[in-house]
PQR file with spaces between the fields and no chain letter, atoms N, CA, C, O and H, PARSE charges and radii, in Angstrom:
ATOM       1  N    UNK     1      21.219   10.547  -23.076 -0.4000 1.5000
ATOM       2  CA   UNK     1      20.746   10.246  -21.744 -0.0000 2.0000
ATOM       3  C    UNK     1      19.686    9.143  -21.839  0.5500 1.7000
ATOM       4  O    UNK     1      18.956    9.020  -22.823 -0.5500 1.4000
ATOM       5  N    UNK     2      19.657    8.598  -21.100 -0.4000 1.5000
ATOM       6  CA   UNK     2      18.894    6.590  -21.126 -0.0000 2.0000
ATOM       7  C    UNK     2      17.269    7.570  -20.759  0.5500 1.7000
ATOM       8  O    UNK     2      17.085    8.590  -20.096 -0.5500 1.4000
ATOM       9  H    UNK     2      20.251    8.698  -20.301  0.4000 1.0000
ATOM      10  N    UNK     3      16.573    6.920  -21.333 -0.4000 1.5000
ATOM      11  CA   UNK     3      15.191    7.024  -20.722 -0.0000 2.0000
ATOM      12  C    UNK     3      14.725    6.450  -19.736  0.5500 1.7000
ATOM      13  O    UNK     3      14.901    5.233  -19.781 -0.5500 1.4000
ATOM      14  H    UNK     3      16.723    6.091  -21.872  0.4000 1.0000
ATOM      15  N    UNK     4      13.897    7.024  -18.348 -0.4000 1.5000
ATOM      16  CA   UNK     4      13.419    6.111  -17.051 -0.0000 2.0000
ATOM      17  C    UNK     4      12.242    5.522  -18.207  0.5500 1.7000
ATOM      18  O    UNK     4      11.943    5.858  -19.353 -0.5500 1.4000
ATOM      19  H    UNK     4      13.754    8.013  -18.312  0.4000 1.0000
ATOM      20  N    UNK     5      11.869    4.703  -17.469 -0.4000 1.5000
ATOM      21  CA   UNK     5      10.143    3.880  -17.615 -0.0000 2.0000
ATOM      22  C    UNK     5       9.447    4.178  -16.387  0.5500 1.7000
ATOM      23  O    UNK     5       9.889    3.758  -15.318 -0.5500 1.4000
ATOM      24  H    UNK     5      12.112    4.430  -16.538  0.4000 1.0000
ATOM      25  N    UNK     6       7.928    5.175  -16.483 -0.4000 1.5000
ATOM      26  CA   UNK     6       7.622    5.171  -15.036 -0.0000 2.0000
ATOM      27  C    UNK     6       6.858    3.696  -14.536  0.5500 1.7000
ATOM      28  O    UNK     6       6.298    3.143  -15.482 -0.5500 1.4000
ATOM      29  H    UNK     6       7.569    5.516  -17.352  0.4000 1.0000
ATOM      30  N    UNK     7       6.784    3.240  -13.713 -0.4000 1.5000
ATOM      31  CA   UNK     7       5.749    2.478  -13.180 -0.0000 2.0000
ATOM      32  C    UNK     7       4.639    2.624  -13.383  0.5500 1.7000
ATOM      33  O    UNK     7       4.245    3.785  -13.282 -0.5500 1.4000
ATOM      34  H    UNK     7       7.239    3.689  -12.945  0.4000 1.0000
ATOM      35  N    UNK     8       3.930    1.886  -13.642 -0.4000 1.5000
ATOM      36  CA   UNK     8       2.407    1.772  -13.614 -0.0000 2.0000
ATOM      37  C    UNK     8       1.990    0.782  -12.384  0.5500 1.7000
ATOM      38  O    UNK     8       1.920   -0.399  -12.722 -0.5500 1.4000
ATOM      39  H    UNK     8       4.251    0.942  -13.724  0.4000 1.0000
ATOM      40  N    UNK     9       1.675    1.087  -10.884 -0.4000 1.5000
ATOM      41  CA   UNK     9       1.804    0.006   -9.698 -0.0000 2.0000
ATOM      42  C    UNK     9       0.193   -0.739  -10.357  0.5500 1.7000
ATOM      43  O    UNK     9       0.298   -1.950  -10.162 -0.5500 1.4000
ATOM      44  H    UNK     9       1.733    2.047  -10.609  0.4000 1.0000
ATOM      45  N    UNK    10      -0.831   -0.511  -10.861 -0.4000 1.5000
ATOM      46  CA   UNK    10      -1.887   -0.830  -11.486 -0.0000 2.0000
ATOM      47  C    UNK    10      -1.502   -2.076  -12.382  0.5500 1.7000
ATOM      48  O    UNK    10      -2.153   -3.112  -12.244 -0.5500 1.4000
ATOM      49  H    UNK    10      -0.916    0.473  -11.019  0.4000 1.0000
ATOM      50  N    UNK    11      -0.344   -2.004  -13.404 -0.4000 1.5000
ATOM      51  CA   UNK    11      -0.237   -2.847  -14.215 -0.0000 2.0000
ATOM      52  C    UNK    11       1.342   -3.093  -14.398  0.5500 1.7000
ATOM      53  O    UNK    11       2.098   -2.812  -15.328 -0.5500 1.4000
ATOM      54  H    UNK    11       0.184   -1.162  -13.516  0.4000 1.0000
ATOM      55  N    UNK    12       1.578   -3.795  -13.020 -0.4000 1.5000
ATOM      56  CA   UNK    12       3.029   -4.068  -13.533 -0.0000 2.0000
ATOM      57  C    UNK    12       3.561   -5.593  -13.646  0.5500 1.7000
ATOM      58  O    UNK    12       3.281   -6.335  -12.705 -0.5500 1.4000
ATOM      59  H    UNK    12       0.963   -4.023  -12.265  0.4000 1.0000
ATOM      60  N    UNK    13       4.424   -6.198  -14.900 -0.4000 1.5000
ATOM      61  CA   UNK    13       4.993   -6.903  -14.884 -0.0000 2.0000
ATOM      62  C    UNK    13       5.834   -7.807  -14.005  0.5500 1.7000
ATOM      63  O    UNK    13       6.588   -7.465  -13.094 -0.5500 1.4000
ATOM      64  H    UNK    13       4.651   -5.595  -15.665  0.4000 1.0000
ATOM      65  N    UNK    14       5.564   -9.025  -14.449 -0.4000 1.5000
ATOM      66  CA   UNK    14       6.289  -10.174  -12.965 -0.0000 2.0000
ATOM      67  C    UNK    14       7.356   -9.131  -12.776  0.5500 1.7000
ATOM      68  O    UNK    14       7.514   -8.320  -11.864 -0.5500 1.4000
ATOM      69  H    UNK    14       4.951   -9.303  -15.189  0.4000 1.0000
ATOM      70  N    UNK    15       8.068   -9.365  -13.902 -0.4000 1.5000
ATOM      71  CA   UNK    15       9.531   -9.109  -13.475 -0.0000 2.0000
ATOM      72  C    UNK    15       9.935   -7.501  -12.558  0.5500 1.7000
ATOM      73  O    UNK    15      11.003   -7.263  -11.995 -0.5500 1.4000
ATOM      74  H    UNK    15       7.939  -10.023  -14.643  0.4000 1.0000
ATOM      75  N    UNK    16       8.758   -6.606  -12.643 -0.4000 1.5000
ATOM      76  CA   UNK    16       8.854   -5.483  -12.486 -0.0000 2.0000
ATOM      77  C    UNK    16       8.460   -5.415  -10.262  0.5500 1.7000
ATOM      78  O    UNK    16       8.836   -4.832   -9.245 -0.5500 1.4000
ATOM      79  H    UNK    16       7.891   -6.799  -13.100  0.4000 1.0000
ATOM      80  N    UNK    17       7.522   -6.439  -10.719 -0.4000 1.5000
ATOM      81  CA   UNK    17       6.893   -6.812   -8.921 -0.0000 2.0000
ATOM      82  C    UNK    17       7.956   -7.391   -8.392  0.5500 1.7000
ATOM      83  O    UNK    17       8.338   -6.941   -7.312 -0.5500 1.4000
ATOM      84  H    UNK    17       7.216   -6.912  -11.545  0.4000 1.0000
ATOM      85  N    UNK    18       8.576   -8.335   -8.903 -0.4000 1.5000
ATOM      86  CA   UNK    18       9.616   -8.883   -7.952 -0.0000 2.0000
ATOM      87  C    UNK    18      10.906   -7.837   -7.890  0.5500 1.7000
ATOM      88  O    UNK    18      11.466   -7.759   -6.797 -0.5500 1.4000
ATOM      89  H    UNK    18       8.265   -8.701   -9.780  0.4000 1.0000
ATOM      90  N    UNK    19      11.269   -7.263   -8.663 -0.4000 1.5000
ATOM      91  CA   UNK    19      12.278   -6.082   -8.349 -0.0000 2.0000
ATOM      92  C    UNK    19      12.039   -5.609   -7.541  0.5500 1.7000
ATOM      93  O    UNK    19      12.814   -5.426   -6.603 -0.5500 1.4000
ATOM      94  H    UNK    19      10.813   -7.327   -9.551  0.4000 1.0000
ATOM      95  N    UNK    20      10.289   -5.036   -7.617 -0.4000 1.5000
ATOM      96  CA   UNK    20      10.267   -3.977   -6.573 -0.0000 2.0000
ATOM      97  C    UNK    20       9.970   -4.380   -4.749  0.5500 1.7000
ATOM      98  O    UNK    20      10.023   -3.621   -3.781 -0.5500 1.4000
ATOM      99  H    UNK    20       9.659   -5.185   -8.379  0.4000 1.0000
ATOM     100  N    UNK    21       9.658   -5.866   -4.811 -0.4000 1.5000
ATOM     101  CA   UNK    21       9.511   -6.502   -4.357 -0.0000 2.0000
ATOM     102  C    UNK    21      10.853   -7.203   -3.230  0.5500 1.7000
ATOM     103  O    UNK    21      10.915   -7.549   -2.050 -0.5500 1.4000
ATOM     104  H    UNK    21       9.615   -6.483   -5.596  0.4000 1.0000
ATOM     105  N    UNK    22      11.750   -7.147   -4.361 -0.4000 1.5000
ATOM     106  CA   UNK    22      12.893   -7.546   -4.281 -0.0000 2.0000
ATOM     107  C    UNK    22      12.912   -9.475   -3.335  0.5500 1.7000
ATOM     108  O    UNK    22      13.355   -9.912   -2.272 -0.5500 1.4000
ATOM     109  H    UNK    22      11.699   -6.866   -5.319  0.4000 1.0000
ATOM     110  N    UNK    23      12.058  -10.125   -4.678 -0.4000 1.5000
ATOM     111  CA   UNK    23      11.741  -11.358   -4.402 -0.0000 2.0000
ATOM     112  C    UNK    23      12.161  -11.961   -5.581  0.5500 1.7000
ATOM     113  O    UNK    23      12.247  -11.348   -6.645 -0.5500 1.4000
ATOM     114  H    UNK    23      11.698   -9.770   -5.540  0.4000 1.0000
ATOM     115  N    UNK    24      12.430  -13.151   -5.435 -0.4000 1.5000
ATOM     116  CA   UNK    24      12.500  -13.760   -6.803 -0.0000 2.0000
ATOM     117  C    UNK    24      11.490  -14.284   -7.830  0.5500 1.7000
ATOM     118  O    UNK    24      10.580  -15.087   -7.625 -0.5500 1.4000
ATOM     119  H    UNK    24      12.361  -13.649   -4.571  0.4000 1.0000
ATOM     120  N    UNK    25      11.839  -13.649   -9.022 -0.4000 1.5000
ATOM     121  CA   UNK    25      10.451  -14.271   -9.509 -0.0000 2.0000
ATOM     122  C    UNK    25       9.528  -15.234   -9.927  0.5500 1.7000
ATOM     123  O    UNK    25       8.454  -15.193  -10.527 -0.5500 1.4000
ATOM     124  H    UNK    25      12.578  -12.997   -9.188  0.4000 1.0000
ATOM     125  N    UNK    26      10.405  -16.326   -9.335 -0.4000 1.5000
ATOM     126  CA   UNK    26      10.164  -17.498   -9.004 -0.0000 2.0000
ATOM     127  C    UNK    26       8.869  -17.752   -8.095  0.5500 1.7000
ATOM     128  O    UNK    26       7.979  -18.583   -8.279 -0.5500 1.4000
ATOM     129  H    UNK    26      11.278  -16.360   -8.848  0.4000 1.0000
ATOM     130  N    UNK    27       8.997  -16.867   -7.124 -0.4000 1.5000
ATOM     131  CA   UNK    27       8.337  -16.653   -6.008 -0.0000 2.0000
ATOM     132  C    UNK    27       7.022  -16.196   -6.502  0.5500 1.7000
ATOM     133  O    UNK    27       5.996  -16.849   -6.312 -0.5500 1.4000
ATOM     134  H    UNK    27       9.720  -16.193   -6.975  0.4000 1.0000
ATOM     135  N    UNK    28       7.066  -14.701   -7.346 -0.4000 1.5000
ATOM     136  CA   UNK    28       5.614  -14.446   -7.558 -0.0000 2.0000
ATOM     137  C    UNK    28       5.152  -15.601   -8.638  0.5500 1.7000
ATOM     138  O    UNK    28       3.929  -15.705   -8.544 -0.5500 1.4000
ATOM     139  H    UNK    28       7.900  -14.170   -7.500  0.4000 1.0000
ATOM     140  N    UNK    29       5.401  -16.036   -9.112 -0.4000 1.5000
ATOM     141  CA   UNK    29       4.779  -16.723  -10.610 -0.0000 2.0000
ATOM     142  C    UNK    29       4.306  -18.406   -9.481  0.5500 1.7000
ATOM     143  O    UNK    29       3.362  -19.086   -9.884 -0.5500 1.4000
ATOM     144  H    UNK    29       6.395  -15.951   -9.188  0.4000 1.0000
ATOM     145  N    UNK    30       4.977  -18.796   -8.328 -0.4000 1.5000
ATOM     146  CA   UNK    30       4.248  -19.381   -7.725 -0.0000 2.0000
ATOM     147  C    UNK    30       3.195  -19.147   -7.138  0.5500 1.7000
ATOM     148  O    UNK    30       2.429  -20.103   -7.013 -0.5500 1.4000
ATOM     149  H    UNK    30       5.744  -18.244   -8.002  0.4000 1.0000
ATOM     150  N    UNK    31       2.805  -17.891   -6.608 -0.4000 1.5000
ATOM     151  CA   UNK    31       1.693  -16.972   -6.207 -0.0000 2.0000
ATOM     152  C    UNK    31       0.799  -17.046   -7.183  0.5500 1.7000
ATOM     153  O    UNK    31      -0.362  -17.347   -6.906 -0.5500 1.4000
ATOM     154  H    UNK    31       3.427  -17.115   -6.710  0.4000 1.0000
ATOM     155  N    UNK    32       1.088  -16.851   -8.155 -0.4000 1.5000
ATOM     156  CA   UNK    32       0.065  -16.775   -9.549 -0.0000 2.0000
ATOM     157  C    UNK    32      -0.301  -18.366   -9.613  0.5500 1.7000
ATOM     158  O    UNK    32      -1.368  -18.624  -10.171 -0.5500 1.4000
ATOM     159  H    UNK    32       2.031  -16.606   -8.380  0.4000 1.0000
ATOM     160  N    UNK    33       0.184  -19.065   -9.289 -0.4000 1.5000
ATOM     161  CA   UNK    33      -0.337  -20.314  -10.016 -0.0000 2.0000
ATOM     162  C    UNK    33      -1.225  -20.582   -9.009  0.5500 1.7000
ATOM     163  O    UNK    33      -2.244  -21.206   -9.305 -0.5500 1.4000
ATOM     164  H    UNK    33       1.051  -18.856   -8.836  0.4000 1.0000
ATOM     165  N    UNK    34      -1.038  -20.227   -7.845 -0.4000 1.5000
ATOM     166  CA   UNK    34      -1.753  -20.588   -6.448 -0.0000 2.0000
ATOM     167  C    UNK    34      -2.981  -19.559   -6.416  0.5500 1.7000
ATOM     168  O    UNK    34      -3.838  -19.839   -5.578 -0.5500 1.4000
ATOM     169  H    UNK    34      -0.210  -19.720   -7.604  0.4000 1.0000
ATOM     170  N    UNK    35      -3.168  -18.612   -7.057 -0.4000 1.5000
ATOM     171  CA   UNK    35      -4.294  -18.342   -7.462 -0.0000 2.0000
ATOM     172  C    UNK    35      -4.453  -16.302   -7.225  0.5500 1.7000
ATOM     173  O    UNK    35      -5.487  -15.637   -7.285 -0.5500 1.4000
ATOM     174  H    UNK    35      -2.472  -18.385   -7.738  0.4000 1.0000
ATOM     175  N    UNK    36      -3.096  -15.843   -6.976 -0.4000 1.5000
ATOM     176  CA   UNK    36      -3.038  -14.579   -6.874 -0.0000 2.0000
ATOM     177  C    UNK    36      -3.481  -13.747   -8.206  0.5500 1.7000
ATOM     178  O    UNK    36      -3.542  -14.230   -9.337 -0.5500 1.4000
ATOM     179  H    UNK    36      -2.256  -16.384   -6.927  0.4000 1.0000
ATOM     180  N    UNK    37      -3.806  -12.262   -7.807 -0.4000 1.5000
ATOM     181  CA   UNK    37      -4.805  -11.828   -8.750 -0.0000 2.0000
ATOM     182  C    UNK    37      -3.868  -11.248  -10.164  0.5500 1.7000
ATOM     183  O    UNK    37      -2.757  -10.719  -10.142 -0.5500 1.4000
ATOM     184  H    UNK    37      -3.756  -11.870   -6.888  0.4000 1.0000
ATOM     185  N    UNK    38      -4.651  -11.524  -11.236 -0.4000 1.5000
ATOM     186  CA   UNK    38      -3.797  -10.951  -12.039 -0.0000 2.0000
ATOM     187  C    UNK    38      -4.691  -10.117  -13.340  0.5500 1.7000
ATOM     188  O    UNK    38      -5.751  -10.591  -13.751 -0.5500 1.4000
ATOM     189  H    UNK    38      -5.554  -11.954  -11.254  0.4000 1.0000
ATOM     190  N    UNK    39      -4.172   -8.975  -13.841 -0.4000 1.5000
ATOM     191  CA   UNK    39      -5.247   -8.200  -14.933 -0.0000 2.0000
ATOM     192  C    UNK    39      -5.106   -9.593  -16.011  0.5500 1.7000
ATOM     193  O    UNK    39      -4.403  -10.591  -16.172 -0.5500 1.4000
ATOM     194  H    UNK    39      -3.311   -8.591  -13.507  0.4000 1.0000
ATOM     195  N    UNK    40      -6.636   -8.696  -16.774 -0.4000 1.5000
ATOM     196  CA   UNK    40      -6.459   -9.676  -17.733 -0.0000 2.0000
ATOM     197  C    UNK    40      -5.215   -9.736  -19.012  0.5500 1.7000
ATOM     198  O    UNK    40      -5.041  -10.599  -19.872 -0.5500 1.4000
ATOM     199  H    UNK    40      -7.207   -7.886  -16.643  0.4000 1.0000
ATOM     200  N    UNK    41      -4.488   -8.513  -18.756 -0.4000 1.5000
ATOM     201  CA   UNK    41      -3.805   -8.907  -19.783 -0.0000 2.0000
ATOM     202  C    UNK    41      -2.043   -9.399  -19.142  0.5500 1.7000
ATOM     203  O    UNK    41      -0.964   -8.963  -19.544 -0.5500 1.4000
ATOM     204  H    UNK    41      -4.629   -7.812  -18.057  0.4000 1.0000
ATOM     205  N    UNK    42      -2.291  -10.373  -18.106 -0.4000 1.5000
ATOM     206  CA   UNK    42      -1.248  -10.827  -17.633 -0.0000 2.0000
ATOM     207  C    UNK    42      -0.598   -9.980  -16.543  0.5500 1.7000
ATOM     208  O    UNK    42       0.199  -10.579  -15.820 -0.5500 1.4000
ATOM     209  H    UNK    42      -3.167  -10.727  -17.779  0.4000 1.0000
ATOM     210  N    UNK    43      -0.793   -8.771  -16.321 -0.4000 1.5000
ATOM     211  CA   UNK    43       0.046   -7.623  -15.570 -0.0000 2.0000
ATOM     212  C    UNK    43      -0.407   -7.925  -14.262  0.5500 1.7000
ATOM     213  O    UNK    43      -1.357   -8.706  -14.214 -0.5500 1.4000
ATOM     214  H    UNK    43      -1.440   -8.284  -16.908  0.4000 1.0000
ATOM     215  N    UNK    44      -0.010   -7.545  -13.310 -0.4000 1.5000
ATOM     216  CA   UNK    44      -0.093   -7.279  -11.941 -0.0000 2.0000
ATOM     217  C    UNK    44      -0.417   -6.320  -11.491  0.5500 1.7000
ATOM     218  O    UNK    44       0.366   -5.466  -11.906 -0.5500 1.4000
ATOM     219  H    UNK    44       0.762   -6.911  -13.349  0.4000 1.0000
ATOM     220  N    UNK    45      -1.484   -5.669  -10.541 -0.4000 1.5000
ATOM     221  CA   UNK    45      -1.907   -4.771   -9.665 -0.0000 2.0000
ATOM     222  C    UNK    45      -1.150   -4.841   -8.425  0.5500 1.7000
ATOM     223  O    UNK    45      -1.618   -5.452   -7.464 -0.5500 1.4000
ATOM     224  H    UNK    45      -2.121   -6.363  -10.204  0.4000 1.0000
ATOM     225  N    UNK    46      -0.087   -4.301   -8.370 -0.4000 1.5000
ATOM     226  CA   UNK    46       0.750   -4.478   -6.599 -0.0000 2.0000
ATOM     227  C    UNK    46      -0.219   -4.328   -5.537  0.5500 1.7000
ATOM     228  O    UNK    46      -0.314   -5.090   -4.575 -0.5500 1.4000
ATOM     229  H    UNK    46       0.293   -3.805   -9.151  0.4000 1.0000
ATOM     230  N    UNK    47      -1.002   -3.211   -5.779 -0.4000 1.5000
ATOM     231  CA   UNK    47      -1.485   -3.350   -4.065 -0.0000 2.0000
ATOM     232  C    UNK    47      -2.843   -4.369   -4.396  0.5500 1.7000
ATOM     233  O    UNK    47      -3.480   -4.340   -3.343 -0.5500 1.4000
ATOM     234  H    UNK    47      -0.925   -2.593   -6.560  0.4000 1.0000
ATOM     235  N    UNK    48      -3.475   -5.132   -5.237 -0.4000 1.5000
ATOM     236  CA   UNK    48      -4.467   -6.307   -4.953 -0.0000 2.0000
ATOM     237  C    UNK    48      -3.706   -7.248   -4.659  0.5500 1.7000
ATOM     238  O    UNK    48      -3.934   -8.064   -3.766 -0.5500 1.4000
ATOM     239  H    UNK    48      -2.957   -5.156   -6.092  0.4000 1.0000
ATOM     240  N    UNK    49      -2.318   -7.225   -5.678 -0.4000 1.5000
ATOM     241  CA   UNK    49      -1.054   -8.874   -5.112 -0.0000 2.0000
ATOM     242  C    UNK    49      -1.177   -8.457   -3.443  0.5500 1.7000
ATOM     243  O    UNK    49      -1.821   -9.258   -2.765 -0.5500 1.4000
ATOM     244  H    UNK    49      -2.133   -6.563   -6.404  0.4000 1.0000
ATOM     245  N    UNK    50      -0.587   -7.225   -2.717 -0.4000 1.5000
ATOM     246  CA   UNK    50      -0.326   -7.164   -1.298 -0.0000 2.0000
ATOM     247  C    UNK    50      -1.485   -7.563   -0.701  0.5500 1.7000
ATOM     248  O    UNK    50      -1.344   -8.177    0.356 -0.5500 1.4000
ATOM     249  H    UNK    50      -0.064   -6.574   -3.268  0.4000 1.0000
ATOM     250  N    UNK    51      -2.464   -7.398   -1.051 -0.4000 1.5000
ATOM     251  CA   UNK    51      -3.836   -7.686   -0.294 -0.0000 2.0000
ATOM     252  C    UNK    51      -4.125   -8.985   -0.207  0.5500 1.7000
ATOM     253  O    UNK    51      -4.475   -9.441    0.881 -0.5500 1.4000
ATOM     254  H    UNK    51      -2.578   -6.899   -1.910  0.4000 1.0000
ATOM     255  N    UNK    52      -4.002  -10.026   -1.649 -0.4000 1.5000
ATOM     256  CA   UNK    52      -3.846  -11.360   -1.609 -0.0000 2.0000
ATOM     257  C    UNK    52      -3.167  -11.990   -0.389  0.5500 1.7000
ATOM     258  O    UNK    52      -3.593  -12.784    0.450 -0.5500 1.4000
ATOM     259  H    UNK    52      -3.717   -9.655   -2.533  0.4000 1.0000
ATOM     260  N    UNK    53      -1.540  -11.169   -0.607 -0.4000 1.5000
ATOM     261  CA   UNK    53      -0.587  -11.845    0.365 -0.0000 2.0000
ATOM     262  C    UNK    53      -1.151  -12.106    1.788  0.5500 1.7000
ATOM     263  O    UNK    53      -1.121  -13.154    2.433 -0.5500 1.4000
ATOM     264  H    UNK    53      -1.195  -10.524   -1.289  0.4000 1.0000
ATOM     265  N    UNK    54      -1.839  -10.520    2.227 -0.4000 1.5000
ATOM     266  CA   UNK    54      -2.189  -10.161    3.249 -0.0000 2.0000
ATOM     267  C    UNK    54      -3.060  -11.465    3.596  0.5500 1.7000
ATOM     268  O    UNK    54      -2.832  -12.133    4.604 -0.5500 1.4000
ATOM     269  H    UNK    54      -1.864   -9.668    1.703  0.4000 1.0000
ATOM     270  N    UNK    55      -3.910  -11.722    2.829 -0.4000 1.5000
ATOM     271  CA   UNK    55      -4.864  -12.877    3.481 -0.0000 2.0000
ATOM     272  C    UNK    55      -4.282  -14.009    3.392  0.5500 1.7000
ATOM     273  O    UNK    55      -4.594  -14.527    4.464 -0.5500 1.4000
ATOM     274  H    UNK    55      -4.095  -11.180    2.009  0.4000 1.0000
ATOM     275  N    UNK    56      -3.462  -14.960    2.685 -0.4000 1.5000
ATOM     276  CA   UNK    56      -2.954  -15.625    2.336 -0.0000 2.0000
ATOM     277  C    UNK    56      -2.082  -15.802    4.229  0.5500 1.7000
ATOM     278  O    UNK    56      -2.319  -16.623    5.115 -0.5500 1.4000
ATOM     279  H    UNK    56      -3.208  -14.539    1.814  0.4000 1.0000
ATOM     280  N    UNK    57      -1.306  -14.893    4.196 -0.4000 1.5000
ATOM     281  CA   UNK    57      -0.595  -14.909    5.509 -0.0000 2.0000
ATOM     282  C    UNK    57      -1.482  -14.666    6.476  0.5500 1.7000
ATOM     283  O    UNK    57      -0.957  -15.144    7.481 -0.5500 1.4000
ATOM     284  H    UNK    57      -1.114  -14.226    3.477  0.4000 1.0000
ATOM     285  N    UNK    58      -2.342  -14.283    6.725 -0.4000 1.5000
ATOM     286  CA   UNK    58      -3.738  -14.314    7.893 -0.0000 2.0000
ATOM     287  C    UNK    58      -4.306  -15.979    8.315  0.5500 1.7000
ATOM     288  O    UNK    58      -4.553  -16.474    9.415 -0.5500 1.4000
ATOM     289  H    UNK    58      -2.769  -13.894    5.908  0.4000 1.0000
ATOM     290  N    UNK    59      -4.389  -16.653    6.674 -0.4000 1.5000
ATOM     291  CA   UNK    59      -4.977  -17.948    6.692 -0.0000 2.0000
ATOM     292  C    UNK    59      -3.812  -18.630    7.160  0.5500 1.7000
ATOM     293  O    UNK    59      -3.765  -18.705    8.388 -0.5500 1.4000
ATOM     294  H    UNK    59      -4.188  -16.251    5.781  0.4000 1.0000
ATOM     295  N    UNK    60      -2.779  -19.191    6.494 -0.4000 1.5000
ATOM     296  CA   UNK    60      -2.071  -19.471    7.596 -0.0000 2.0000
ATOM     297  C    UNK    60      -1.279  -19.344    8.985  0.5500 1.7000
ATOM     298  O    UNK    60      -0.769  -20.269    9.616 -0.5500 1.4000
ATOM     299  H    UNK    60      -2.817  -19.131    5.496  0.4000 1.0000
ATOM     300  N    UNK    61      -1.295  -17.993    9.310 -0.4000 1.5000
ATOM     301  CA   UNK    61      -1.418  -17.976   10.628 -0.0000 2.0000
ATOM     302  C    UNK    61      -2.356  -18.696   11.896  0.5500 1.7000
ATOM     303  O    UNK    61      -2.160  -19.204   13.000 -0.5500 1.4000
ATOM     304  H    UNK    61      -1.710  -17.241    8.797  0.4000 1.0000
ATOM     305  N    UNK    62      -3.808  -18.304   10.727 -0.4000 1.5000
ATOM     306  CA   UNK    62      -5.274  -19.300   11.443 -0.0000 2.0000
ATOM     307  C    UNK    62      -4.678  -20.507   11.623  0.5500 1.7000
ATOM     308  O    UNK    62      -5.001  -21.128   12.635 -0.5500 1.4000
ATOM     309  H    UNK    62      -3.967  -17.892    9.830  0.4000 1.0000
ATOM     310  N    UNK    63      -3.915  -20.968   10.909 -0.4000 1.5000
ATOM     311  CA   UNK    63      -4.028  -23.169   10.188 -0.0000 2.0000
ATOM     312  C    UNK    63      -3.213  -23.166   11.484  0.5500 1.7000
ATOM     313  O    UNK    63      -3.631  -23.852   12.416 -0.5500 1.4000
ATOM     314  H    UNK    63      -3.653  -20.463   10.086  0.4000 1.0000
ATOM     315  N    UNK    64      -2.166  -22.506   11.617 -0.4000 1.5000
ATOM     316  CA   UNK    64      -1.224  -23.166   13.038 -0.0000 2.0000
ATOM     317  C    UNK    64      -1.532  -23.105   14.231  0.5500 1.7000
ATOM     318  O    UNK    64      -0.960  -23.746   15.113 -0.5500 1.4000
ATOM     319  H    UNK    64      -1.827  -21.948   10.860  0.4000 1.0000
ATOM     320  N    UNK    65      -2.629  -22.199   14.434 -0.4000 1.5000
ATOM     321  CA   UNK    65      -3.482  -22.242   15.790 -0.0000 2.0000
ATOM     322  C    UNK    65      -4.160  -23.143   16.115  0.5500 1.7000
ATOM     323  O    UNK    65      -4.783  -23.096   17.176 -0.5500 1.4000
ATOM     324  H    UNK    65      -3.094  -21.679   13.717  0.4000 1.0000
């Protein structure tokens, strides 16, 4: 029988955010370069990435007003 891997939403991998994400990961690793948060040892915190997004999409909402 295959072993699951649980999630860690604290420290998860690009590839693991955009699955769950169901984005390409193209997409987050542009996020990252643009300055989204990342642990220091490369991993991802999902809900600080959602919080990023969150403002990220707030600010431009502001810019088109």
């Amino acid at each position: 029988m295959a072993e699951t891997k649980t999630l860690n939403p604290m420290a998860m991998t690009a590839d693991e955010v955009a699955r769950a994400l169901g984005v390409p990961r193209e997409w987050l690793e542009e996020d990252m370069e643009a300055g989204a948060p990342r642990n220091a040892d490369g991993t991802v915190n999902i809900l600080h990435y959602a919080a990023w997004l969150n403002v990220k999409l707030q600010e431009d909402e502001g810019a088109e007003a």
